[in-house]
C-alpha positions as CSV (number, residue, x, y, z in Angstrom):
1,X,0.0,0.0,0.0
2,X,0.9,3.4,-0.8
3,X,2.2,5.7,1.9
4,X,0.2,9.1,1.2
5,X,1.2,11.4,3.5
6,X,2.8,10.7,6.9
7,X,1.3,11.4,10.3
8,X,2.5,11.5,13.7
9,X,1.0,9.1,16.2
10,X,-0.9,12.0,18.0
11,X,-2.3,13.4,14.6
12,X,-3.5,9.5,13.5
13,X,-5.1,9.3,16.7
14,X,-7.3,12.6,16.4
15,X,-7.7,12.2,13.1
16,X,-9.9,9.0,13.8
17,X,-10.8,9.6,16.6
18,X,-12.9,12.4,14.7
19,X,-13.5,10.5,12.0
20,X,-15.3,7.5,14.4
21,X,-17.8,10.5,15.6
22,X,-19.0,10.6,12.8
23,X,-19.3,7.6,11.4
24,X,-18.9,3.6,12.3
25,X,-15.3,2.4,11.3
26,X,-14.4,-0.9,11.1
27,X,-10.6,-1.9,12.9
28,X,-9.9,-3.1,9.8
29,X,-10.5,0.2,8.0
30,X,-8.6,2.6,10.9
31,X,-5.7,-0.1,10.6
32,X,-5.9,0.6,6.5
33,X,-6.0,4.0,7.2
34,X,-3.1,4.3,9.9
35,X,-0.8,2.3,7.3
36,X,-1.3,4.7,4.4
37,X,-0.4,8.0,6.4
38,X,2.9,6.1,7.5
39,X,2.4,5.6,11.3
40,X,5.0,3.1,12.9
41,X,3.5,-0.7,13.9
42,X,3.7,-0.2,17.8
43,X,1.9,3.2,17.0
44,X,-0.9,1.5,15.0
45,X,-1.7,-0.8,17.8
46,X,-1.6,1.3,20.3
47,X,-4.0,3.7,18.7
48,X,-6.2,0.9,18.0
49,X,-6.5,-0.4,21.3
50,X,-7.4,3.4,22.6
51,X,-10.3,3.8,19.9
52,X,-11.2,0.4,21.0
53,X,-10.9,0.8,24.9
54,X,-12.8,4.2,24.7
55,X,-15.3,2.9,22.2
56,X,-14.9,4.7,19.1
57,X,-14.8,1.8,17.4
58,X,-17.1,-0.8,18.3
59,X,-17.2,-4.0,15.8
60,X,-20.5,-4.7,16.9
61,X,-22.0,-1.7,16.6
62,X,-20.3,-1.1,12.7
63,X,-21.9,-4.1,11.4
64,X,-25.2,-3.5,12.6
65,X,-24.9,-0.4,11.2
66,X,-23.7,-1.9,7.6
67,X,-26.0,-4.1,7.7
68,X,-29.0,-1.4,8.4
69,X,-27.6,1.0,5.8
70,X,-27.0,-2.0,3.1
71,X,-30.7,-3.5,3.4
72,X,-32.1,-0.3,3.3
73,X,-29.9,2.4,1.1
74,X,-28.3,0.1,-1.3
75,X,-30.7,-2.7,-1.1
76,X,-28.0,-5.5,-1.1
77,X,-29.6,-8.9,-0.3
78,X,-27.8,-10.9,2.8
79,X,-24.9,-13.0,1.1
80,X,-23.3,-9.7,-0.8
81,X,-23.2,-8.2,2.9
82,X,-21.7,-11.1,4.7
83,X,-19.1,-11.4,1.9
84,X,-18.7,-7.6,2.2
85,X,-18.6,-7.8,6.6
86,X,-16.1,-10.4,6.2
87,X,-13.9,-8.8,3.9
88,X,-13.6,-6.1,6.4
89,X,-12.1,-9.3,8.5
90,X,-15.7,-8.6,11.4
91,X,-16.0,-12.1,13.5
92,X,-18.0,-14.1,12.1
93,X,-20.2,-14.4,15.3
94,X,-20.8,-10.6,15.1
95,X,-21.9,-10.5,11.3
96,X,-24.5,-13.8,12.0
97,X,-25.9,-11.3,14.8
98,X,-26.3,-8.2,12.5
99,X,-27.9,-10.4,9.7
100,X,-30.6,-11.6,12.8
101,X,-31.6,-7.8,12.3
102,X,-32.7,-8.4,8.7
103,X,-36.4,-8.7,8.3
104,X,-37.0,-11.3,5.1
105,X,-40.1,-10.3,4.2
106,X,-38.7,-6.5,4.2
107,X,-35.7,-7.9,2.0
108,X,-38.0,-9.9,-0.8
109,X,-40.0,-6.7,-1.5
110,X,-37.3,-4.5,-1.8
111,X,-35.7,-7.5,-4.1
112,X,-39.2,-7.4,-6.5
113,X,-39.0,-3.6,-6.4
114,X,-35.1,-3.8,-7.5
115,X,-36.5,-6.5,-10.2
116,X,-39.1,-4.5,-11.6
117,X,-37.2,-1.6,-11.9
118,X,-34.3,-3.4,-13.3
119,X,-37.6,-5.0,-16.2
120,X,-38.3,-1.9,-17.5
121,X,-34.6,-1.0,-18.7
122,X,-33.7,-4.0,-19.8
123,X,-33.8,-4.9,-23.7
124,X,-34.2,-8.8,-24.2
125,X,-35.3,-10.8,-27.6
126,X,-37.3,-13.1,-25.7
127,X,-38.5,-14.2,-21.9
128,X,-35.6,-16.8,-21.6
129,X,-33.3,-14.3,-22.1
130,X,-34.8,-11.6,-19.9
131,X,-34.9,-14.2,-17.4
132,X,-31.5,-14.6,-17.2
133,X,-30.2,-11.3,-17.0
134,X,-32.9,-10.7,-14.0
135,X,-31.3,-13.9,-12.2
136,X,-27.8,-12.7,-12.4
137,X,-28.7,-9.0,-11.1
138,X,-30.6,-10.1,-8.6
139,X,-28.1,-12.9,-7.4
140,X,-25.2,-9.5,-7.9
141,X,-27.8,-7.8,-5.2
142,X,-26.8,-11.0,-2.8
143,X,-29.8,-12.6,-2.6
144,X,-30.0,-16.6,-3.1
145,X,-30.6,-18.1,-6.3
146,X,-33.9,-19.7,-5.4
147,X,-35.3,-16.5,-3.6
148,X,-34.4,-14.8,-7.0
149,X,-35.7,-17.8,-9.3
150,X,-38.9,-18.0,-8.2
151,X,-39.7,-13.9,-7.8
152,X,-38.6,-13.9,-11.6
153,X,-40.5,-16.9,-12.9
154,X,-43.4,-14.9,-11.2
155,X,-42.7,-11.6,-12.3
156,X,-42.0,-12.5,-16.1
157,X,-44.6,-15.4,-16.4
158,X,-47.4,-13.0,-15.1
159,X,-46.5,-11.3,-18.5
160,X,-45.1,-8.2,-17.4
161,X,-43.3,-8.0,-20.2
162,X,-43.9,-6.4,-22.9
163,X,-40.9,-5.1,-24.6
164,X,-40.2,-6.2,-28.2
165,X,-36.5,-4.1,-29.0
């Protein structure tokens, strides 16, 4: 990773200290962050453990958070923000309790909203093929295959399309 700019260990620690006010930050992302303005090892850790000591940065509380902001601003479905969550290296245990949050009937209407949407811009030949581009963005959204597979078969065999480009 590419140094930016280089901090002292004072400045790093204000500097997210400020930035955890005003939003959740995963470790992983202050560690990312301390790396790229040049702070020393022993200094990373150190200033981790004091924005985990005086809880600005709370693991638990950032993927709850994700998970509400994902669901409801981006619309992801629930495998795209457990891969997400444990990219950001969250323990497992914590990201199974954020994902308890999620509401399933919430998640499959705001999956046949995202399909519908996603109908009227698409250009297919044929329902096969309109099919098929529906299942692969909707399984890019994270939701399961069969979730997805039968809210298409639905929306697309009750002949909601009519498109002929």
């Amino acid at each position: 990773m590419e140094v930016k700019r280089t901090k002292t260990p004072e400045q790093a620690l204000r500097m997210l200290m400020y930035r955890c006010a005003k939003s959740e930050v995963a470790v992983s992302d202050a560690r990312r962050s301390l790396v790229r303005w040049g702070v020393a090892e022993a200094d990373r850790q150190r200033i981790v453990d004091t924005l985990l000591r005086e809880r600005f940065i709370d693991e638990r509380r950032y993927a709850e958070a994700y998970v509400r902001e994902k669901t409801g601003l981006s619309r992801w479905g629930v495998y795209k923000i457990r891969a997400a969550l444990r990219a950001k290296q969250i323990p497992e245990m914590l990201i199974e309790e954020a994902l308890r949050q999620v509401d399933p009937q919430f998640m499959c209407g705001k999956l046949e909203e995202q399909l519908r949407r996603k109908m009227q811009a698409i250009r297919a030949r044929n329902g096969y093929e309109l099919r098929g581009k529906l299942l692969r963005y909707g399984v890019g959204l994270g939701f399961d295959f069969e979730t997805v597979g039968d809210l298409v078969d639905r929306l697309v065999g009750d002949g909601e399309y009519v498109k002929n480009d």
